[in-house]
TIKOLDO-802922 format. One line per 4 residues: number of its first residue (from 0); their letters; for each residue x, y, z of C-alpha. Coordinates in nm, 3 decimals, m for minus. Each point is the difference from the previous one (the first is absolute). Example, Ala and Ser with C-alpha at 12.3 -4.5 7.8 and 13.67 -1.06 7.14 Angstrom:
0> AS> 1.230/m0.450/0.780 | 0.137/0.344/m0.066
# end
This chain:
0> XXXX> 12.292/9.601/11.505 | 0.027/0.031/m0.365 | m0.161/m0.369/m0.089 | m0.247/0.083/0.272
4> XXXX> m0.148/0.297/m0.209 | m0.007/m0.203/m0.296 | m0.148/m0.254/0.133 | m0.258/0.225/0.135
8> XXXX> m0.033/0.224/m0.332 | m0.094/m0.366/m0.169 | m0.229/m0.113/0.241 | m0.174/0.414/m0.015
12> XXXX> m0.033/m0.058/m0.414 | m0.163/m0.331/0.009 | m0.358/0.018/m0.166 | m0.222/m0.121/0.238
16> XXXX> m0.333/0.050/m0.137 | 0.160/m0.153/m0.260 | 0.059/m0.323/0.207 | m0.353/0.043/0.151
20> XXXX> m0.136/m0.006/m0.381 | 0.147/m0.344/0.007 | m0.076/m0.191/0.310 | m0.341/0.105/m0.096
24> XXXX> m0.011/m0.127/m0.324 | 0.137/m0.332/0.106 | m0.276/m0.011/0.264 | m0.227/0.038/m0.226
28> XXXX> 0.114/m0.278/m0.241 | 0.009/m0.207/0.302 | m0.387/0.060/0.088 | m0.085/m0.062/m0.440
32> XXXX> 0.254/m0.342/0.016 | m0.204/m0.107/0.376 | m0.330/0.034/m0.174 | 0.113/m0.207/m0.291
36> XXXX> 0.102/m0.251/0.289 | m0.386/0.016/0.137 | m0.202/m0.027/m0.340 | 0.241/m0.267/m0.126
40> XXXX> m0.009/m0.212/0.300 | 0.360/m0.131/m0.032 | 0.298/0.148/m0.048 | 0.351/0.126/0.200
44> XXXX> 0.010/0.333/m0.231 | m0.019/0.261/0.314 | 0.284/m0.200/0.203 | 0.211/m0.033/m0.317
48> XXXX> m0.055/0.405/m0.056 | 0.077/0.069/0.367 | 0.325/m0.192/m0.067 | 0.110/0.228/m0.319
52> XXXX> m0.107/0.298/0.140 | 0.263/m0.027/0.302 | 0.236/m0.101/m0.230 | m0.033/0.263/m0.234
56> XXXX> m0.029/0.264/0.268 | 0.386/m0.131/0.040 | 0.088/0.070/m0.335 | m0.120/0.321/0.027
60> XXXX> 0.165/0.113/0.327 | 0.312/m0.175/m0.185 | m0.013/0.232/m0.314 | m0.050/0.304/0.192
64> XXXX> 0.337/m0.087/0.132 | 0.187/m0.056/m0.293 | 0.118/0.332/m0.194 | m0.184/0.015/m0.240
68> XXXX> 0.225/0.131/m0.259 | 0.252/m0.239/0.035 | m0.305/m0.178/m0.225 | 0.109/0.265/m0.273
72> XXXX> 0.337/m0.154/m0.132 | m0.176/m0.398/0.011 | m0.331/0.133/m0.147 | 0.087/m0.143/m0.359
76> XXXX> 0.126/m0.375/0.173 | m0.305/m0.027/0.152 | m0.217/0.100/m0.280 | 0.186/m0.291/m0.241
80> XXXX> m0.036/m0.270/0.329 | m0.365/0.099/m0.023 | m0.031/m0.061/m0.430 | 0.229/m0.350/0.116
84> XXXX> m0.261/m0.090/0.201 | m0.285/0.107/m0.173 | 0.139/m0.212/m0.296 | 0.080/m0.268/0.254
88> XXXX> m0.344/m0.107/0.074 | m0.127/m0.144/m0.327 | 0.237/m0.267/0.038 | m0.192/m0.105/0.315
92> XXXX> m0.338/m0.183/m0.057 | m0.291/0.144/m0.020 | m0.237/0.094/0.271 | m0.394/0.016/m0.083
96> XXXX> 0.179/0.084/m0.346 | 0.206/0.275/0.096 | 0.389/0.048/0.095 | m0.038/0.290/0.239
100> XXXX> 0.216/m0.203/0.275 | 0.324/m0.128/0.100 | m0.061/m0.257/0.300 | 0.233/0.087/0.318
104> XXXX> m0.090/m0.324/0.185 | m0.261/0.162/0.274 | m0.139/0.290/m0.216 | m0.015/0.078/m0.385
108> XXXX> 0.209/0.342/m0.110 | m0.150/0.190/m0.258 | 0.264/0.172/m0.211 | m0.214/0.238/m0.177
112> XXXX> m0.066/0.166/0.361 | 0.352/0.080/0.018 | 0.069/0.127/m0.347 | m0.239/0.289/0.088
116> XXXX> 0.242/0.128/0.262 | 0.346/m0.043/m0.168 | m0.203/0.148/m0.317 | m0.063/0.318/0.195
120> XXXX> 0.383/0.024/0.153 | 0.167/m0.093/m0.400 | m0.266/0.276/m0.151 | 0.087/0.231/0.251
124> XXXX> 0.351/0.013/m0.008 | 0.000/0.068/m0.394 | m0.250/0.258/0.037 | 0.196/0.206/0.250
128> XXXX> 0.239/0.209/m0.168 | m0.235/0.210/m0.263 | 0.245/m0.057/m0.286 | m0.132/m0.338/m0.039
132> XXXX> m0.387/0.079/m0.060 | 0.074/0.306/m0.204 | 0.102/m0.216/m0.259 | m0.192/m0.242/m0.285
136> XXXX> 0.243/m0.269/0.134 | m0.090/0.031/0.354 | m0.381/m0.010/m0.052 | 0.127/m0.292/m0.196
140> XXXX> 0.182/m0.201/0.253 | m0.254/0.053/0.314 | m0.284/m0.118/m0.268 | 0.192/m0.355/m0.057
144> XXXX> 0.031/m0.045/0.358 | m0.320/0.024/0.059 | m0.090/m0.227/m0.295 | 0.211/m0.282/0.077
148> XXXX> m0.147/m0.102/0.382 | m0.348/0.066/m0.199 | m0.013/m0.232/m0.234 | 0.206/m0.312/0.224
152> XXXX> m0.264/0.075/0.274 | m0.289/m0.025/m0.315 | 0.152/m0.341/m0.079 | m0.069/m0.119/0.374
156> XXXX> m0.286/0.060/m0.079 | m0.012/0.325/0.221 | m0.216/0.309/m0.135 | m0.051/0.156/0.295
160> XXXX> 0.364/0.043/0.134 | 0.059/0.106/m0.345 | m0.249/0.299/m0.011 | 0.175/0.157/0.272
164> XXXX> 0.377/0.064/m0.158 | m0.150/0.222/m0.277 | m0.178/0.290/0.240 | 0.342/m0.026/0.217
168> XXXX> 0.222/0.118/m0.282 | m0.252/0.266/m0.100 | 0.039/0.157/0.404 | 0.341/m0.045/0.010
172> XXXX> 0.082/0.148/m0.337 | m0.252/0.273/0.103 | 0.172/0.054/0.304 | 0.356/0.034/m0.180
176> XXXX> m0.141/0.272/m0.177 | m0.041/m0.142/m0.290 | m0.110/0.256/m0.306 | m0.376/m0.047/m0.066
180> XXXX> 0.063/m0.137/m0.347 | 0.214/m0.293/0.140 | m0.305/m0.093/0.200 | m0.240/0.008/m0.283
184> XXXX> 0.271/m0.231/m0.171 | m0.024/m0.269/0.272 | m0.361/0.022/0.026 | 0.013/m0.038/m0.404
188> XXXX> 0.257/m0.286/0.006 | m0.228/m0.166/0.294 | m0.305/0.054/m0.257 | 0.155/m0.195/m0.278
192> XXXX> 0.147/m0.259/0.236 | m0.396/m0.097/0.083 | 0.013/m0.270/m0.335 | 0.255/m0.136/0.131
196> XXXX> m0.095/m0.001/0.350 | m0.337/m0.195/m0.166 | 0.218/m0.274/m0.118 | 0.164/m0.055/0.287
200> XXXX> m0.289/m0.068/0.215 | m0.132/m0.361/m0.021 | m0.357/m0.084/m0.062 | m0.116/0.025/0.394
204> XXXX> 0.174/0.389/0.032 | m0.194/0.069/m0.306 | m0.317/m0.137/0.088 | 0.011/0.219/0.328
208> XXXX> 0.024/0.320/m0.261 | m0.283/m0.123/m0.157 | m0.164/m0.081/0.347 | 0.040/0.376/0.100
212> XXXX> m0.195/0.144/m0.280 | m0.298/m0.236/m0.012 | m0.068/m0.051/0.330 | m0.386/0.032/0.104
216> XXXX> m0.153/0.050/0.351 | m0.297/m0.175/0.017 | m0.134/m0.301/m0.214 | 0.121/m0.379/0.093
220> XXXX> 0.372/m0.062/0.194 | 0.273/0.030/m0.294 | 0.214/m0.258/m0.015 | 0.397/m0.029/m0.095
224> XXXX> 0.197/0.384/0.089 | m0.316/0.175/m0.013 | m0.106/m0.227/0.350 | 0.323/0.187/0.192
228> XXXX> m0.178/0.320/m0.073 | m0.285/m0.092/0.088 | 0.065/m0.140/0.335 | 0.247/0.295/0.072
232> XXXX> m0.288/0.242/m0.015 | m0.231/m0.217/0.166 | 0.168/m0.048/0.286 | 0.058/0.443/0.041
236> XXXX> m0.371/0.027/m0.075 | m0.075/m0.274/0.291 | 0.176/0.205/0.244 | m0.126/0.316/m0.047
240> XXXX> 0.041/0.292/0.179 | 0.143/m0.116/0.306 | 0.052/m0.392/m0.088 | m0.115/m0.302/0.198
244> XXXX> 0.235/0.105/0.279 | m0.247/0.222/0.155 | m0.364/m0.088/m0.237 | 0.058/m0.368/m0.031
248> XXXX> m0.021/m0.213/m0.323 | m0.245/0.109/m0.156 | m0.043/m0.341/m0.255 | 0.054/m0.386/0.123
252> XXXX> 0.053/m0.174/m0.283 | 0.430/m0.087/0.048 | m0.004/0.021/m0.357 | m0.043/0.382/m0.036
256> XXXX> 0.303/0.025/0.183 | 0.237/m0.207/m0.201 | 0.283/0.251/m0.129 | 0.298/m0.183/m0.191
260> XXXX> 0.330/0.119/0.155 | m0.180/0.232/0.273 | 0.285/m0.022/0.177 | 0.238/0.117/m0.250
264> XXXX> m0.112/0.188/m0.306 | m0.333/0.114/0.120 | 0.062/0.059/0.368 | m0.184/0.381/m0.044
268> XXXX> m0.286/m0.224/m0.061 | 0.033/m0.199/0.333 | 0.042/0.356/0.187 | m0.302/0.137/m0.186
272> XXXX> m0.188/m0.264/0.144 | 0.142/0.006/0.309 | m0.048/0.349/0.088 | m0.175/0.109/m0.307
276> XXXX> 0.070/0.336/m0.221 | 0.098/0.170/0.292 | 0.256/m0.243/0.066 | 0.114/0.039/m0.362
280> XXXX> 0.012/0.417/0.007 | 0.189/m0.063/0.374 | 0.258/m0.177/m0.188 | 0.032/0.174/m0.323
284> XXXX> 0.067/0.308/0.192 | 0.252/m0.144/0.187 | 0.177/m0.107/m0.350 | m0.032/0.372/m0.104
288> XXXX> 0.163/0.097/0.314 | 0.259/m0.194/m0.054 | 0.063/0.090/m0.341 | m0.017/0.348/0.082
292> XXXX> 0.239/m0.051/0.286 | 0.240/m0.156/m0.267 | m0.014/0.256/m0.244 | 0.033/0.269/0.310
296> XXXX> 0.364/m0.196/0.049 | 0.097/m0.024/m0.392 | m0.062/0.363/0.034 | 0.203/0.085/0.280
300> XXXX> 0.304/m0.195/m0.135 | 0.258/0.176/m0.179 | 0.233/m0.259/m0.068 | m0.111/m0.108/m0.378
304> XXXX> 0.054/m0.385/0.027 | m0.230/m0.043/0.329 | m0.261/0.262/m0.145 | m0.057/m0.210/m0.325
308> XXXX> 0.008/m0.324/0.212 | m0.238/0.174/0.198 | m0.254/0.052/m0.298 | 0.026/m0.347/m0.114
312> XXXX> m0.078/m0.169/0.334 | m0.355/0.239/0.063 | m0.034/m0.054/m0.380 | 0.011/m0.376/m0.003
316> XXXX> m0.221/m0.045/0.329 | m0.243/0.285/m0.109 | m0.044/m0.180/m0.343 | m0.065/m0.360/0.166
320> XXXX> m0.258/0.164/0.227 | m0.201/0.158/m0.290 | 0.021/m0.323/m0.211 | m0.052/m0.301/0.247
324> XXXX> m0.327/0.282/0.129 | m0.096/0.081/m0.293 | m0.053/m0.363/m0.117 | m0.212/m0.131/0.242
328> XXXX> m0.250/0.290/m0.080 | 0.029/m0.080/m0.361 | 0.226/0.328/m0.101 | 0.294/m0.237/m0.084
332> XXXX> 0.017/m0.307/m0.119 | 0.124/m0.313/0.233 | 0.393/m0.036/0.015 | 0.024/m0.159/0.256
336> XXXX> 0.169/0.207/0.193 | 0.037/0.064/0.374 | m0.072/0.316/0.232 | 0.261/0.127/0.149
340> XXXX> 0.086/m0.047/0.410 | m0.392/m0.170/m0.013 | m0.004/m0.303/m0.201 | 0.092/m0.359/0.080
344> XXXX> 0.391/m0.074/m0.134 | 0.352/m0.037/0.136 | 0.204/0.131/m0.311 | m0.277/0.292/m0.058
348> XXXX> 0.024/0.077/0.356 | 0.384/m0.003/0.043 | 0.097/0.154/m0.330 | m0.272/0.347/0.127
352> XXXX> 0.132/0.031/0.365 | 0.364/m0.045/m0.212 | m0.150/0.286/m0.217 | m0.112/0.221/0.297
356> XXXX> 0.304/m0.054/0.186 | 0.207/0.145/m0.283 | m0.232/0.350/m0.018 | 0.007/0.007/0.414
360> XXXX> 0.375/m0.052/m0.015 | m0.019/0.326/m0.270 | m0.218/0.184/0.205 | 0.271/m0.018/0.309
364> XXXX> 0.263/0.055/m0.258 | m0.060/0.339/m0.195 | 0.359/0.062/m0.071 | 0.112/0.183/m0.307
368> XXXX> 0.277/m0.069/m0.310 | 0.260/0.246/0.004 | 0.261/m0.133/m0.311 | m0.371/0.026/m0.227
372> XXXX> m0.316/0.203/m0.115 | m0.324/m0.151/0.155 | m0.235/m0.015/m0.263 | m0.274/0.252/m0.036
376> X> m0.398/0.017/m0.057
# end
């Protein structure tokens, strides 16, 4: 009787809009990577996505099941697998002249997708007890861990994965209850770390800096990153409001429909032109939703580990959204990065249902420390 109302009190805290929020972005993602299909005339991309999808739904169910803070006492292990591996794939050749990938025989893993996660679980375990943020040394120590996955990922070459550690350890520090003047520290320490973050990036990540603040609308096609760009807002402005779903295409040349990795860094674009800006605003608000929803179950957890691992998760997948959306309007410039539950990707895919399956598994797990202090605002 007793496992019966646990199993039933479980069941009675699982988020289910939450779950909603991400069957519908995968559907969505689905209809941008089926489009790509059409205008490209080839390609297995929606069967291949279909494929992940199940399998990362599996993941998920399978993290929800797993305590989560049994994750606590391996958090550092899995962080220093995650630098092992990260360091492990420049001794494996180069791929379009980048070592993002370790080949598993039927798909290609992508470490940097899973240093995100065990970054959030190492950071948050330091920052749980306040003693350790309260002090120069632990603004110290949470600032090298952040620094270290940064600038192996910038190697790759990787700057878009690498944008996303730096607003993490802001929110989580924030969320500690960090003093206001530790904040202004790391967003001082993050300003002088920009020259170095400059010479880091080779000449193609610079040149898409450069693309950002010269770009022109109007005048002849640009050519090298500028084209990207261009295409990326081509293709929203040739779906317009509701996208050639419902008004048709409204141009026949094929060419005016060529996007370079539609189906993976610019998928927005695809479902802009798909079902056009309201198809866009439809699925931006279901990101906010979800983001709200996640910051509704930091909120509601007590227990100090979970709460910052909490803030790091709707952190991480709130700052992806804004930069991989922001790029293909020409707000940000193009990382190369993917959107999350939408674009094209196995690794990208697994490593956010992984990611969402942790803050569910939080969310049906609000327990509280009793042998320490959870942290304060």
């Amino acid at each position: 009787m007793i496992l019966k109302n646990m199993h039933y009190s479980g069941l009675n805290r699982i988020p289910w809009s939450l779950l909603c929020c991400i069957l519908i972005l995968m559907g969505c993602g689905l209809a941008g990577i089926a489009r790509g299909d059409e205008l490209a005339g080839q390609g297995h991309y929606f069967q291949k996505q279909c494929v992940w999808i199940l399998i990362s739904l599996a993941a998920l169910i399978g993290t929800i099941l797993f305590p989560y803070r049994n994750l606590r006492s391996i958090s550092y292990p899995l962080f220093l697998m995650t630098l092992i591996l990260l360091i492990a794939v420049f001794f494996i050749p180069a791929v379009n002249g980048s070592r993002r990938w370790i080949p598993l025989g039927f798909f290609k893993f992508q470490p940097s997708e899973l240093a995100k996660i065990t970054y959030i679980l190492a950071l948050a375990h330091y920052l749980m007890y306040r003693k350790n943020y309260r002090r120069i040394p632990g603004l110290i120590v949470p600032f090298i861990l952040t620094c270290v996955p940064v600038i192996l990922i910038l190697r790759e070459p990787d700057l878009g994965t690498s944008l996303l550690f730096f607003p993490i350890l802001f929110a989580m520090l924030f969320s500690a209850g960090a003093r206001p003047r530790h904040l202004i520290t790391i967003v001082f320490l993050g300003i002088c770390m920009l020259p170095l973050l400059w010479l880091q990036m080779n000449p193609e990540q610079k040149s898409r800096i450069v693309a950002l603040f010269t770009q022109r609308d109007g005048g002849e096609m640009p050519r090298g990153d500028g084209y990207h760009l261009y295409q990326s807002k081509q293709m929203l402005a040739l779906g317009g409001v509701w996208g050639s779903e419902i008004a048709g295409m409204p141009v026949d040349d094929p060419a005016a429909y060529h996007l370079p990795a539609g189906r993976t860094d610019f998928i927005f674009c695809l479902v802009g032109e798909r079902f056009g800006i309201m198809g866009c605003l439809f699925a931006l608000a279901v990101f906010s939703f979800l983001f709200i929803r996640g910051l509704q179950i930091a909120t509601a957890t007590r227990e100090p580990f979970g709460r910052l691992v909490a803030v790091g998760i709707v952190t991480l997948l709130a700052s992806q959204t804004i930069i991989n959306t922001g790029m293909t309007v020409g707000l940000m410039p193009i990382t190369g990065m993917t959107l999350p539950l939408m674009s094209y990707g196995g690794t990208s895919m697994l490593s956010t249902c992984l990611a969402l399956g942790l803050l569910i598994n939080i969310c049906i797990r609000p327990g509280y420390e009793i042998h320490a202090e959870p942290f304060r605002f």
